[in-house]
N, CA, C, O and CB atoms as a CASP TS submission, in Angstrom:
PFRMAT TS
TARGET T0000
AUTHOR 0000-0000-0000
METHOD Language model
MODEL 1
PARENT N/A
ATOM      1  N   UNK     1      71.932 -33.136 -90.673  1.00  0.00           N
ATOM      2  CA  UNK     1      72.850 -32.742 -91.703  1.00  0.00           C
ATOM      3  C   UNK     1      72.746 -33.676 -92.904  1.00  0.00           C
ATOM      4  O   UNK     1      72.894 -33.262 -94.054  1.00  0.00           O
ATOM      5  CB  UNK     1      74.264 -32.717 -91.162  1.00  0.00           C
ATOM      6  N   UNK     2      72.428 -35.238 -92.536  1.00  0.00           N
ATOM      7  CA  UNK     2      72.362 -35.641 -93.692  1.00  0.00           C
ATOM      8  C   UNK     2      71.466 -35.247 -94.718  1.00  0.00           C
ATOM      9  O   UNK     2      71.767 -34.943 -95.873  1.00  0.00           O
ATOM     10  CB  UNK     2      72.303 -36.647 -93.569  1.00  0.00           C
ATOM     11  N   UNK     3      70.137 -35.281 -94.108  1.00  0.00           N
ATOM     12  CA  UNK     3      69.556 -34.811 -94.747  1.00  0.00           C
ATOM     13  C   UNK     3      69.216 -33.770 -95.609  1.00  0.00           C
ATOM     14  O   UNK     3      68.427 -33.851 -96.551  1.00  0.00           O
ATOM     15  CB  UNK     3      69.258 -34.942 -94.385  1.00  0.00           C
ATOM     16  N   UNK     4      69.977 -32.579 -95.175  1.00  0.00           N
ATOM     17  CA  UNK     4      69.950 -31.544 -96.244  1.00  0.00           C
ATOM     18  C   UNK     4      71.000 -31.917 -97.365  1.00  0.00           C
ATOM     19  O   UNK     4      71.317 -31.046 -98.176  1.00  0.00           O
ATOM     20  CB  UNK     4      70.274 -30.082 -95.619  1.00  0.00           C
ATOM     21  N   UNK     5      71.549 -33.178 -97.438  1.00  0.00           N
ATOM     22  CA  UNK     5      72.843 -33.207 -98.681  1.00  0.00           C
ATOM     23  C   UNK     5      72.528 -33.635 -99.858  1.00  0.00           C
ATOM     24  O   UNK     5      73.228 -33.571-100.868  1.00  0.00           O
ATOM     25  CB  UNK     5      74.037 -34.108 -98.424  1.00  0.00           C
ATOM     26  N   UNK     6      70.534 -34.473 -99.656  1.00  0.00           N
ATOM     27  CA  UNK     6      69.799 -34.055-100.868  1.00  0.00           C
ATOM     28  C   UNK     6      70.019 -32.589-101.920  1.00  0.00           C
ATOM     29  O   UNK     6      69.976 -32.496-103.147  1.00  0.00           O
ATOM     30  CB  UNK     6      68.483 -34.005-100.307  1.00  0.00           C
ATOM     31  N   UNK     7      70.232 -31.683-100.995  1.00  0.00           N
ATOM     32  CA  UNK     7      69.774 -30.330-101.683  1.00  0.00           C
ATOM     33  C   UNK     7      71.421 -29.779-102.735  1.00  0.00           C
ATOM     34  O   UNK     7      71.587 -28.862-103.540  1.00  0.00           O
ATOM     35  CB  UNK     7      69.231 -28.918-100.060  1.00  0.00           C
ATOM     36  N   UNK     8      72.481 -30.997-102.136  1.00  0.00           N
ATOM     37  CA  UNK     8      73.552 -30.630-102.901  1.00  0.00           C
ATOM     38  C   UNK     8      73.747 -31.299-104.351  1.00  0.00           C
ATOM     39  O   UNK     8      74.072 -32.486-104.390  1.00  0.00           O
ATOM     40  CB  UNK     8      74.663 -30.877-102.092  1.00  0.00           C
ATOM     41  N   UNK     9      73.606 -30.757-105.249  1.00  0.00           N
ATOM     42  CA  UNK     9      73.531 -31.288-106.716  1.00  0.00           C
ATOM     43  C   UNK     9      74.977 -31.769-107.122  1.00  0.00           C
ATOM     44  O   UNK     9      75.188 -32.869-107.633  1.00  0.00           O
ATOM     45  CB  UNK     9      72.992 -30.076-107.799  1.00  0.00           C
ATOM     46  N   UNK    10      75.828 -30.953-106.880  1.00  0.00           N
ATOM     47  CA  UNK    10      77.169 -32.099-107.456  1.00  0.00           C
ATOM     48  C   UNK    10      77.544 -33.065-106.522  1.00  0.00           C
ATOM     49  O   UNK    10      77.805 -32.826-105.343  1.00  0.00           O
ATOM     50  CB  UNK    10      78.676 -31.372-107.785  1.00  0.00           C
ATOM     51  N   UNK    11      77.577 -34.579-107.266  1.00  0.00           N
ATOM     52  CA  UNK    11      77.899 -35.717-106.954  1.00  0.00           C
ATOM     53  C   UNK    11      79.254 -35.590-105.936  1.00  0.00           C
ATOM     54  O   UNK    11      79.404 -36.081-104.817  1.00  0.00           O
ATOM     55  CB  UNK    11      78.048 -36.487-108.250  1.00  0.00           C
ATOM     56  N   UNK    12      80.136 -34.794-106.691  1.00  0.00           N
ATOM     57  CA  UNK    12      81.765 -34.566-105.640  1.00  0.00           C
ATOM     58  C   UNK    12      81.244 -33.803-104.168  1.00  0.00           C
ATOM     59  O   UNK    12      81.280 -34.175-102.995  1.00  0.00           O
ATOM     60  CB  UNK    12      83.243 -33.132-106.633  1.00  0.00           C
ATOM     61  N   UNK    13      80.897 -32.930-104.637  1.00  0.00           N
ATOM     62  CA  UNK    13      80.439 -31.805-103.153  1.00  0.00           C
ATOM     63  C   UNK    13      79.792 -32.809-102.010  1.00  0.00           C
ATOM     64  O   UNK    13      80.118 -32.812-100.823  1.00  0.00           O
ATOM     65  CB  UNK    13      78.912 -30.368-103.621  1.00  0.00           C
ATOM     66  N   UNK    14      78.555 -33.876-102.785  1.00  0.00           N
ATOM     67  CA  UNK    14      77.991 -34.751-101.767  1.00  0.00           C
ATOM     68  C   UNK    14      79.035 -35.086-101.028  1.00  0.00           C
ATOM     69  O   UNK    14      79.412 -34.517-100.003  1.00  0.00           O
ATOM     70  CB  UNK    14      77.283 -35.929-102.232  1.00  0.00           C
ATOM     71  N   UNK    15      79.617 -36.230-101.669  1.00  0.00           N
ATOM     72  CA  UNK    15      80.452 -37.486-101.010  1.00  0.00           C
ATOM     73  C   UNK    15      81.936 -36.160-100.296  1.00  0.00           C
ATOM     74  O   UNK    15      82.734 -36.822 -99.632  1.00  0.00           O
ATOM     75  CB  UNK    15      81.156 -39.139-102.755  1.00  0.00           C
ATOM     76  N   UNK    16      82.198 -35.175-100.322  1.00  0.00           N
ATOM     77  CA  UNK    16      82.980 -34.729 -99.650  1.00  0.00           C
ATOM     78  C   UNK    16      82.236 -34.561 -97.937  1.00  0.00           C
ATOM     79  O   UNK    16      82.553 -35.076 -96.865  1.00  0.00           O
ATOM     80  CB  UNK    16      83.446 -33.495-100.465  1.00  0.00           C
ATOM     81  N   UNK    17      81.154 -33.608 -98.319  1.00  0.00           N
ATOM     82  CA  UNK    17      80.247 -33.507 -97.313  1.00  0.00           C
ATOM     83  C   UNK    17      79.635 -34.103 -96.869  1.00  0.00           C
ATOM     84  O   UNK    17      78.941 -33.636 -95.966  1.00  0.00           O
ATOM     85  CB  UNK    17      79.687 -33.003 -97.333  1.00  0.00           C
ATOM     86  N   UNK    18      79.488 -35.800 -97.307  1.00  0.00           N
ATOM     87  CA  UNK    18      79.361 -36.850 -96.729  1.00  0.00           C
ATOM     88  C   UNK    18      79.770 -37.291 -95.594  1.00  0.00           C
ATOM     89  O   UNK    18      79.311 -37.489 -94.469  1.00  0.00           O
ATOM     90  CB  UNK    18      79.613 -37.431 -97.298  1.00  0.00           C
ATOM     91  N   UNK    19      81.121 -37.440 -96.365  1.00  0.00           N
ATOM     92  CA  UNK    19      82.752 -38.086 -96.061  1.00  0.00           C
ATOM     93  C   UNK    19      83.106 -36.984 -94.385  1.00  0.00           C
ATOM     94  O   UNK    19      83.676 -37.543 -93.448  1.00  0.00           O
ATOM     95  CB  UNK    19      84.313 -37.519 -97.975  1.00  0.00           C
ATOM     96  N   UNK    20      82.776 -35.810 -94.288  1.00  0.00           N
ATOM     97  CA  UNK    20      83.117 -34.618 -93.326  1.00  0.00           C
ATOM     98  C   UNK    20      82.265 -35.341 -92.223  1.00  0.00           C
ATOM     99  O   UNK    20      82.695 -35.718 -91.133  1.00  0.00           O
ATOM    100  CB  UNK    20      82.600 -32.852 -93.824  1.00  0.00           C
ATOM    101  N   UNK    21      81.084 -35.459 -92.657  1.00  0.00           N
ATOM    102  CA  UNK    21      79.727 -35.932 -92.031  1.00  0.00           C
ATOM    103  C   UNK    21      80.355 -37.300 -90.576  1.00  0.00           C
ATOM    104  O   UNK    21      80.314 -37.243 -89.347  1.00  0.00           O
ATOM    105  CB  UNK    21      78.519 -36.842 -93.718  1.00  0.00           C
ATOM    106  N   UNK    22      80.973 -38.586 -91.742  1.00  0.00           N
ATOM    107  CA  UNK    22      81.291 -39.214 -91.191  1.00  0.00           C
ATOM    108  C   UNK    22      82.480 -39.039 -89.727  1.00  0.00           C
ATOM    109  O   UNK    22      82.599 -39.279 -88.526  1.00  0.00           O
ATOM    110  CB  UNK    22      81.420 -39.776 -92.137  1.00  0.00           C
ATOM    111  N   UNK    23      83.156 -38.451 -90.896  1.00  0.00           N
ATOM    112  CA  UNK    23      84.313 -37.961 -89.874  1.00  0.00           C
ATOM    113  C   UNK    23      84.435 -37.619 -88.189  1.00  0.00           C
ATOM    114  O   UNK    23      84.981 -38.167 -87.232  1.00  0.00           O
ATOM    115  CB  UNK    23      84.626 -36.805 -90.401  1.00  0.00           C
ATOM    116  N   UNK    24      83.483 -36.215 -88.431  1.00  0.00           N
ATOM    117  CA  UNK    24      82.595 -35.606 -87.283  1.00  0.00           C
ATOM    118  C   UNK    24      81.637 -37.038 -86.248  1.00  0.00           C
ATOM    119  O   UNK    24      81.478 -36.973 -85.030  1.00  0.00           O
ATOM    120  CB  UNK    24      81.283 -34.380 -88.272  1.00  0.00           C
ATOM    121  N   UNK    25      81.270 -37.890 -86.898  1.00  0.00           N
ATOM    122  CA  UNK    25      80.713 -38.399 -86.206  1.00  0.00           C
ATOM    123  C   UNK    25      81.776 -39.826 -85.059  1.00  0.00           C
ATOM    124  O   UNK    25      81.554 -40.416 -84.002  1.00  0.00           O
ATOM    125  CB  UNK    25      79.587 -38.717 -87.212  1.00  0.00           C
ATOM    126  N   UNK    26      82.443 -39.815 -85.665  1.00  0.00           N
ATOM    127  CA  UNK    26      83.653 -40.962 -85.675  1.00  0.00           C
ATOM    128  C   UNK    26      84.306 -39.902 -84.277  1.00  0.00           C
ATOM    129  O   UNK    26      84.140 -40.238 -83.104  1.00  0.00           O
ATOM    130  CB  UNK    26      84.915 -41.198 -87.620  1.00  0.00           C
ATOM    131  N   UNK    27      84.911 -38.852 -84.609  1.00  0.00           N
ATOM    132  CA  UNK    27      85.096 -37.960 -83.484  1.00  0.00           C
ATOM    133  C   UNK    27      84.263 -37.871 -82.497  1.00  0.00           C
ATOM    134  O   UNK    27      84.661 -37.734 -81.340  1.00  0.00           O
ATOM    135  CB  UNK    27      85.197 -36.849 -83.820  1.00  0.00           C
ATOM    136  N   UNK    28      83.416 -37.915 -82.714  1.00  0.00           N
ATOM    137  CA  UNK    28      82.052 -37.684 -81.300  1.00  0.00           C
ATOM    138  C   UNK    28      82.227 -39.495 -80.617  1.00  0.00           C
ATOM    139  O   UNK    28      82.212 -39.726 -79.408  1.00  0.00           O
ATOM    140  CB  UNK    28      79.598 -37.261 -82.282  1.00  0.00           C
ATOM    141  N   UNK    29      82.317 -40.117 -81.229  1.00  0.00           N
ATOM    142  CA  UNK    29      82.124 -41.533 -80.779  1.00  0.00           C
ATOM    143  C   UNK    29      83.557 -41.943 -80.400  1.00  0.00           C
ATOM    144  O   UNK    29      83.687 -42.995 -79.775  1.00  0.00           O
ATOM    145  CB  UNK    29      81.445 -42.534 -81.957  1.00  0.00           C
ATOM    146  N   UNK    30      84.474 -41.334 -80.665  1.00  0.00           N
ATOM    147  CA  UNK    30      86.243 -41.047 -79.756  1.00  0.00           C
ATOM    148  C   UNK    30      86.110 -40.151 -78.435  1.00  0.00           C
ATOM    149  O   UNK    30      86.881 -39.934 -77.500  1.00  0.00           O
ATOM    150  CB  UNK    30      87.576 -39.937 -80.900  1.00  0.00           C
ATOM    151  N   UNK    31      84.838 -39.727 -78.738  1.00  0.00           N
ATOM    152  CA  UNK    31      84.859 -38.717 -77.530  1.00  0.00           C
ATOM    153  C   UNK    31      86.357 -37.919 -77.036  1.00  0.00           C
ATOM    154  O   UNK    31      86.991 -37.668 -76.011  1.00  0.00           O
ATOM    155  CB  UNK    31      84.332 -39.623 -76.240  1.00  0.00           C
ATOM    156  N   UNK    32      86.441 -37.677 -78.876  1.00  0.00           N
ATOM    157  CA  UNK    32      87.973 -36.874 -78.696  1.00  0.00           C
ATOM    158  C   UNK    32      87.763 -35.307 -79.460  1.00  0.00           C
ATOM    159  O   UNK    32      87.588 -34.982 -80.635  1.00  0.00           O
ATOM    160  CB  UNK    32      89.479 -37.925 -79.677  1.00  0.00           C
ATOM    161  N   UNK    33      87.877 -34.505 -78.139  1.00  0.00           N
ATOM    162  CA  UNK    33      87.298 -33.269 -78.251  1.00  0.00           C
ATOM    163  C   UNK    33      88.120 -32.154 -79.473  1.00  0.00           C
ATOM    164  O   UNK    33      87.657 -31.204 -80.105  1.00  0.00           O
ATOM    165  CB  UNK    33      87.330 -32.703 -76.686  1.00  0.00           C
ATOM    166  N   UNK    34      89.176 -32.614 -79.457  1.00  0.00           N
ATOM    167  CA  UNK    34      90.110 -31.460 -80.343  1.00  0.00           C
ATOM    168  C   UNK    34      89.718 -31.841 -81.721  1.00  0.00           C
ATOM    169  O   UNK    34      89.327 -30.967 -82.495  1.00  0.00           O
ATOM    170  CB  UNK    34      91.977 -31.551 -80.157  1.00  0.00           C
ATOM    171  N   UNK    35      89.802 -33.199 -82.117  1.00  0.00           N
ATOM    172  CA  UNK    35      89.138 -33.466 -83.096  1.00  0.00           C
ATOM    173  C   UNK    35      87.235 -33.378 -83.846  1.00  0.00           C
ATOM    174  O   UNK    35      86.982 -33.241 -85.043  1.00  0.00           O
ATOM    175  CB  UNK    35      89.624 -34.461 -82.917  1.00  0.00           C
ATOM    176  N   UNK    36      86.382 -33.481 -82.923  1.00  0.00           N
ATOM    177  CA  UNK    36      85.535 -32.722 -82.566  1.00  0.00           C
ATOM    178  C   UNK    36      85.469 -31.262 -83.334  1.00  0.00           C
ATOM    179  O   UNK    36      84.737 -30.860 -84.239  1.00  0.00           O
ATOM    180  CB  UNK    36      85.733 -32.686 -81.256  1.00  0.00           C
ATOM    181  N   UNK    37      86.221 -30.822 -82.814  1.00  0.00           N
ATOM    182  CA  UNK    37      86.364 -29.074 -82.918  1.00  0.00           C
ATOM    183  C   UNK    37      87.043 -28.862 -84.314  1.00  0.00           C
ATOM    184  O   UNK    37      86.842 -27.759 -84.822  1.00  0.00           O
ATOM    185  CB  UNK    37      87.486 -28.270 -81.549  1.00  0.00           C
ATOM    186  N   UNK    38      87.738 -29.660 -84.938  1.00  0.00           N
ATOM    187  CA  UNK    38      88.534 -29.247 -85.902  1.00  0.00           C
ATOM    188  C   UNK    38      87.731 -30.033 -87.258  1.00  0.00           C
ATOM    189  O   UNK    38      88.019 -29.772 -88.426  1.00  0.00           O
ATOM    190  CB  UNK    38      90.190 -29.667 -85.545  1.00  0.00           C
ATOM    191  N   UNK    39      86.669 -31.046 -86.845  1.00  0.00           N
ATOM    192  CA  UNK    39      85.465 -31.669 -87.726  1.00  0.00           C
ATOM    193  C   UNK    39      84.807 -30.770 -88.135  1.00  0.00           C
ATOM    194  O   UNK    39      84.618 -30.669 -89.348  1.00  0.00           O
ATOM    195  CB  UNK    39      84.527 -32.559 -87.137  1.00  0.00           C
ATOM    196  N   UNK    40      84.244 -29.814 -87.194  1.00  0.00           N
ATOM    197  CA  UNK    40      82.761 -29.406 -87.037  1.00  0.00           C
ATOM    198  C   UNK    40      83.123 -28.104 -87.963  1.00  0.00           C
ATOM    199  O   UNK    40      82.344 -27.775 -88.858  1.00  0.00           O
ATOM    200  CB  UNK    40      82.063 -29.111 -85.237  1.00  0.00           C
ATOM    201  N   UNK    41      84.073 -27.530 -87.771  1.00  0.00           N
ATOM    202  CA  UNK    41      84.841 -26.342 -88.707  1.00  0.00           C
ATOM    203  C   UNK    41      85.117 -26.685 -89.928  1.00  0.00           C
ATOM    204  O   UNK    41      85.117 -25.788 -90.771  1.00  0.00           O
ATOM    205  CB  UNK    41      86.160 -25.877 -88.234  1.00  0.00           C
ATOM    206  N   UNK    42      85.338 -27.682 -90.223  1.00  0.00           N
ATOM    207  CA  UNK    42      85.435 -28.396 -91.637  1.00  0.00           C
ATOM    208  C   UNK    42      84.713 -28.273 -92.330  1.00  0.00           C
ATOM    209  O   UNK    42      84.727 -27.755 -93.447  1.00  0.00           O
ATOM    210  CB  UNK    42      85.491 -29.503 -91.773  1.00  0.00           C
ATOM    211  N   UNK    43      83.448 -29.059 -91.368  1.00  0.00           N
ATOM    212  CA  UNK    43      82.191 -29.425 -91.976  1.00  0.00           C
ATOM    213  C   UNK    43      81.580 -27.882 -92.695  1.00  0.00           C
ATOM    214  O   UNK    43      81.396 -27.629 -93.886  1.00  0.00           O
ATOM    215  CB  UNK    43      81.108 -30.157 -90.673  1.00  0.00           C
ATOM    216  N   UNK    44      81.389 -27.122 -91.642  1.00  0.00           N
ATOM    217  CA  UNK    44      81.011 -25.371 -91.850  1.00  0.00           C
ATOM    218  C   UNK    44      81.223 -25.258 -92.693  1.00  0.00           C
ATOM    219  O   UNK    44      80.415 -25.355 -93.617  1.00  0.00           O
ATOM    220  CB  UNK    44      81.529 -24.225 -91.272  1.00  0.00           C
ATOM    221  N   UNK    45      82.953 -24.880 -92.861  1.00  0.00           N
ATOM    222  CA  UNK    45      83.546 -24.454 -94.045  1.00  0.00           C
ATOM    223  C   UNK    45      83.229 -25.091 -95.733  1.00  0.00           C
ATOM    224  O   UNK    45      83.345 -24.354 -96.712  1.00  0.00           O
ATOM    225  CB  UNK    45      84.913 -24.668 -93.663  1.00  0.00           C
ATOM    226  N   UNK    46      82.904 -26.265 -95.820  1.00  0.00           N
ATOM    227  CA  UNK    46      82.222 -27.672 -96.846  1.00  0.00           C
ATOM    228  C   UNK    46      80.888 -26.676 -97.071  1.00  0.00           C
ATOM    229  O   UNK    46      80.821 -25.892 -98.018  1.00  0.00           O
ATOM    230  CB  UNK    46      81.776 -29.718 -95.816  1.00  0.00           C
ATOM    231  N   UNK    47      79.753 -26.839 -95.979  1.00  0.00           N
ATOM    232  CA  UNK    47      78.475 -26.274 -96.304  1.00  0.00           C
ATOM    233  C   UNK    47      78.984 -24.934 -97.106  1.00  0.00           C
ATOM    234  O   UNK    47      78.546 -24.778 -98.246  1.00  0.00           O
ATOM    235  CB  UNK    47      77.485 -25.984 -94.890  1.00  0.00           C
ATOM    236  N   UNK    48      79.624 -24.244 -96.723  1.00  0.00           N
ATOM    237  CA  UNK    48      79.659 -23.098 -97.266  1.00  0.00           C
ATOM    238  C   UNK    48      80.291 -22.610 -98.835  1.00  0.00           C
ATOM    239  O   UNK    48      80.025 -21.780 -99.704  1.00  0.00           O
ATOM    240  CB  UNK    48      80.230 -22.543 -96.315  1.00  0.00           C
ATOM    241  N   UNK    49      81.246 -23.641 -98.590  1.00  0.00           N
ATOM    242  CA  UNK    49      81.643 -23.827-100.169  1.00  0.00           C
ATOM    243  C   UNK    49      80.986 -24.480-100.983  1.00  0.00           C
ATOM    244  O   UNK    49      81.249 -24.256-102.165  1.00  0.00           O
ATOM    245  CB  UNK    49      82.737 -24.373-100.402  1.00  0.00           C
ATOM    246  N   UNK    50      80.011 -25.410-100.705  1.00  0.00           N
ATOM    247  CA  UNK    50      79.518 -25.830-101.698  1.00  0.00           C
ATOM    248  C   UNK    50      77.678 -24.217-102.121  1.00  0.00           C
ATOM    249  O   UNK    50      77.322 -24.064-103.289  1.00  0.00           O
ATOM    250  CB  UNK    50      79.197 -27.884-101.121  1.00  0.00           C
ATOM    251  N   UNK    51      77.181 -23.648-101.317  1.00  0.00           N
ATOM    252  CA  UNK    51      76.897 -23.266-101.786  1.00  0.00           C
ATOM    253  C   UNK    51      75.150 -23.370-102.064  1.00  0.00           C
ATOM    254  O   UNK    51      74.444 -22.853-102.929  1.00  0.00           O
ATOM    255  CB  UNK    51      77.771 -23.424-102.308  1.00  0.00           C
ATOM    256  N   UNK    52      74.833 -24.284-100.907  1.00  0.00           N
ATOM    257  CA  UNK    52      73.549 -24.552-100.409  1.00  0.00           C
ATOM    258  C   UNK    52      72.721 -24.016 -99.222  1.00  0.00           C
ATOM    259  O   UNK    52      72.433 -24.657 -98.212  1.00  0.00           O
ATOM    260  CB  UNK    52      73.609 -25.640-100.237  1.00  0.00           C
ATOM    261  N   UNK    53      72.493 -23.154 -99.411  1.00  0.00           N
ATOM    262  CA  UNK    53      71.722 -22.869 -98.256  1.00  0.00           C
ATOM    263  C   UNK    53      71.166 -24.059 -97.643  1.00  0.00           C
ATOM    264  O   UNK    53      72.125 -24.639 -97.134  1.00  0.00           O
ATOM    265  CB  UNK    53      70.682 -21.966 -98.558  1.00  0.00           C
ATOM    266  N   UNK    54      70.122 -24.705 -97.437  1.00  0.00           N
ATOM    267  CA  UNK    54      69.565 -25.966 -97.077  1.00  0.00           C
ATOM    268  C   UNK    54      70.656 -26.814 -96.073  1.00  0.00           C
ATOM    269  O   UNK    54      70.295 -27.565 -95.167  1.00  0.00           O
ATOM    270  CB  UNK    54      69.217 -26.778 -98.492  1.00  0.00           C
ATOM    271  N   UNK    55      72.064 -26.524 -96.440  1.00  0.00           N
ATOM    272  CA  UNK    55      73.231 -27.355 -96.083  1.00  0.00           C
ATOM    273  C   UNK    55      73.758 -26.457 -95.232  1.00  0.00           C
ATOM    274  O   UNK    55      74.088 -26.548 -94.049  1.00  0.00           O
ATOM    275  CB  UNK    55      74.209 -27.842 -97.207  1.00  0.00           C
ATOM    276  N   UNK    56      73.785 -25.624 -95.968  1.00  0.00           N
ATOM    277  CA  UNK    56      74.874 -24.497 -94.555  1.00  0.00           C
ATOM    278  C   UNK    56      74.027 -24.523 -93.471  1.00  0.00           C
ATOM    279  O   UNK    56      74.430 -25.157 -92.496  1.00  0.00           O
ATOM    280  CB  UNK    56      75.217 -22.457 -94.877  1.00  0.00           C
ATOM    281  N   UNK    57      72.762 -23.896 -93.391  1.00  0.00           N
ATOM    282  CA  UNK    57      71.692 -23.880 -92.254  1.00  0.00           C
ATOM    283  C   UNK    57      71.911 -25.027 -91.349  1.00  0.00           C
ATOM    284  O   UNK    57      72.513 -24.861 -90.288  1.00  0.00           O
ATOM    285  CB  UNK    57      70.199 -23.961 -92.810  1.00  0.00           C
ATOM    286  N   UNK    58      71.349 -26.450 -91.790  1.00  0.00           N
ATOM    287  CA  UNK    58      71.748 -27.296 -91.699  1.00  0.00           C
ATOM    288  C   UNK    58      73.108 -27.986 -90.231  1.00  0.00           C
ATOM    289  O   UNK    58      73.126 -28.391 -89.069  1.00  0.00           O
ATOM    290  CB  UNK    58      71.927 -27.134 -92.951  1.00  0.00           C
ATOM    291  N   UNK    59      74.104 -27.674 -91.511  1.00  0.00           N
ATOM    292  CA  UNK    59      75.597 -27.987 -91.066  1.00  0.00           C
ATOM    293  C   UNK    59      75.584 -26.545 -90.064  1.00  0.00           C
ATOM    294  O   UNK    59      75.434 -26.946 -88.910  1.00  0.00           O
ATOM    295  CB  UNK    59      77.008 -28.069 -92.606  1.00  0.00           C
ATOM    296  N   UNK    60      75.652 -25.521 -90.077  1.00  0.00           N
ATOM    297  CA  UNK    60      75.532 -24.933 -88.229  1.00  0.00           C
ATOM    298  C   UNK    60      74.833 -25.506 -87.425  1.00  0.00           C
ATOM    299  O   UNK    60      75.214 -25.922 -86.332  1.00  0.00           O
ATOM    300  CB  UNK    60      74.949 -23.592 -87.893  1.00  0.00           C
ATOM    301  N   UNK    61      73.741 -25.589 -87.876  1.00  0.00           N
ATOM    302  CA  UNK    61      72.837 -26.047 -86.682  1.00  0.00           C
ATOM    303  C   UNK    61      73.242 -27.398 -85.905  1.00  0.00           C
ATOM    304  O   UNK    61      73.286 -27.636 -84.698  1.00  0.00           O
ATOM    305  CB  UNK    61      71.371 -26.268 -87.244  1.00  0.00           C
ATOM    306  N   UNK    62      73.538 -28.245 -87.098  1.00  0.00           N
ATOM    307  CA  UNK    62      74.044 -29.381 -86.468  1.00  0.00           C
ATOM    308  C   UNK    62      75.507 -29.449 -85.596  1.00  0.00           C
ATOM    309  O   UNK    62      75.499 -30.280 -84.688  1.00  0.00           O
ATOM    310  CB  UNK    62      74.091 -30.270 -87.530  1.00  0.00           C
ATOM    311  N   UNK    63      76.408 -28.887 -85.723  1.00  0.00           N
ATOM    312  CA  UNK    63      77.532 -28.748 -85.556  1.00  0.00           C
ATOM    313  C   UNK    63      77.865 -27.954 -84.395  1.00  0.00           C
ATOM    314  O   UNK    63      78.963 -28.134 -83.868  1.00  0.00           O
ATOM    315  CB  UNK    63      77.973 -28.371 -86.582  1.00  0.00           C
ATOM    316  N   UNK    64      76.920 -26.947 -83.847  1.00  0.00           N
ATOM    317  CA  UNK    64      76.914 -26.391 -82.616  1.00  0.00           C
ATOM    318  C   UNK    64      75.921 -27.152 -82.250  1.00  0.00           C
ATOM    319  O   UNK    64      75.356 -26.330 -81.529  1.00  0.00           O
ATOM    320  CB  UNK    64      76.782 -24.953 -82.438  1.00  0.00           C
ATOM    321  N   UNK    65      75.293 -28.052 -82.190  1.00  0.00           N
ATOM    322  CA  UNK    65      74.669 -28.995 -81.340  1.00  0.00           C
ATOM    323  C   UNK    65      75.735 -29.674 -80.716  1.00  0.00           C
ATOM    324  O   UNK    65      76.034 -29.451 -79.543  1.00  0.00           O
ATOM    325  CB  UNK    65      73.746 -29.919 -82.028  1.00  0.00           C
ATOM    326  N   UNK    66      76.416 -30.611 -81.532  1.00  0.00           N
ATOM    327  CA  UNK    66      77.409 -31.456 -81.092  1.00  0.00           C
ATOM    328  C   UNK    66      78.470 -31.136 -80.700  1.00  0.00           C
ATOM    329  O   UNK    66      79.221 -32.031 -80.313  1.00  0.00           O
ATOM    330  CB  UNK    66      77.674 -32.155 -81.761  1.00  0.00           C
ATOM    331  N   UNK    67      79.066 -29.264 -80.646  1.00  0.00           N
ATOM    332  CA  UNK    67      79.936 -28.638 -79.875  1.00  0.00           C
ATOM    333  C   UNK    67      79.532 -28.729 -78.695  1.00  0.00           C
ATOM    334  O   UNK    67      80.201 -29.194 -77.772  1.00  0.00           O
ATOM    335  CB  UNK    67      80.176 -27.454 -80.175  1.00  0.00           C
ATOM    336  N   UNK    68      77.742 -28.041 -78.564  1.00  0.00           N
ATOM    337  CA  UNK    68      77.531 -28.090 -77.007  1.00  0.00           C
ATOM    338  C   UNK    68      77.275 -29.431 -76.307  1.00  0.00           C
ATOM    339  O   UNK    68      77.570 -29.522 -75.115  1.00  0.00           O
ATOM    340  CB  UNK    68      76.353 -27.247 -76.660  1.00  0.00           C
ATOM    341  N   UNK    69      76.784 -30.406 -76.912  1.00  0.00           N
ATOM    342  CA  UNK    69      76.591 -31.857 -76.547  1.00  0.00           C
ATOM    343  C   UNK    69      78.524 -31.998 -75.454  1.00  0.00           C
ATOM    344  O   UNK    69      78.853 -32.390 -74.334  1.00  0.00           O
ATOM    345  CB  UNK    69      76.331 -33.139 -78.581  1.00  0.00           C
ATOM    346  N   UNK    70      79.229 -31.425 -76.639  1.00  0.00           N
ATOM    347  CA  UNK    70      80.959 -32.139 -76.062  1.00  0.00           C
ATOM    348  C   UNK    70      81.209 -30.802 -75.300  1.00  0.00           C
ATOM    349  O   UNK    70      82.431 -30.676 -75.215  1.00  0.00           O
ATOM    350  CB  UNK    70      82.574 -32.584 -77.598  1.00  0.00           C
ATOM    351  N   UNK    71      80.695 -29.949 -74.821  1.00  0.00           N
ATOM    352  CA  UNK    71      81.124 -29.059 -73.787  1.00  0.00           C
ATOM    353  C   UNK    71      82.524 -28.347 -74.867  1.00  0.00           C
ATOM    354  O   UNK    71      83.714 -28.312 -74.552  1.00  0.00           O
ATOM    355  CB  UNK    71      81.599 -30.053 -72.067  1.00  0.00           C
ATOM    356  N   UNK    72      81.897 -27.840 -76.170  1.00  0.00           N
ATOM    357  CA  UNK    72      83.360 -27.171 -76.694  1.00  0.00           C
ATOM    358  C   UNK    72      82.538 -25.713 -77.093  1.00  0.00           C
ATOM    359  O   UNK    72      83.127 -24.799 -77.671  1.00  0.00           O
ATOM    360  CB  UNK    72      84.346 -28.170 -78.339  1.00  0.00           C
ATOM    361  N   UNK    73      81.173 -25.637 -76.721  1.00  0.00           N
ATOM    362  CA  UNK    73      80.238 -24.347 -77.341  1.00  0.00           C
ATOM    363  C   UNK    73      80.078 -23.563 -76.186  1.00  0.00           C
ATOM    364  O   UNK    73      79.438 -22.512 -76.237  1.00  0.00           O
ATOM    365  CB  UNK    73      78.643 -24.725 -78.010  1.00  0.00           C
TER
END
């Protein structure tokens, strides 16, 4: 996921979808599942508003990884 946030051109959109990025990961390392689940939907919803393909692709792919990694997919 980080990597596709090259492909996001506004500076704000990055550091939001950064910032989601982190979040999600901070949750996985709480190994706290509700939060987890309510990251990863965030994150989605971010890729999608901003409006990148490269990112949305991306941010699913990554995000149902780490659903099924935590047994929430």
């Amino acid at each position: 996921m980080r990597e596709a946030l090259s492909s996001v051109e506004d500076a704000d959109d990055r550091e939001d979808v950064s910032h989601a990025i982190q979040e999600l990961e901070l949750a996985v390392e709480d190994n706290d599942a509700e939060a987890v689940e309510q990251r990863a939907g965030r994150l989605k919803r971010l890729g999608s508003r901003v409006g990148s393909t490269v990112l949305t692709t991306a941010t699913a792919a990554g995000t149902n990884q780490v659903l099924q990694a935590c047994g929430l997919a």
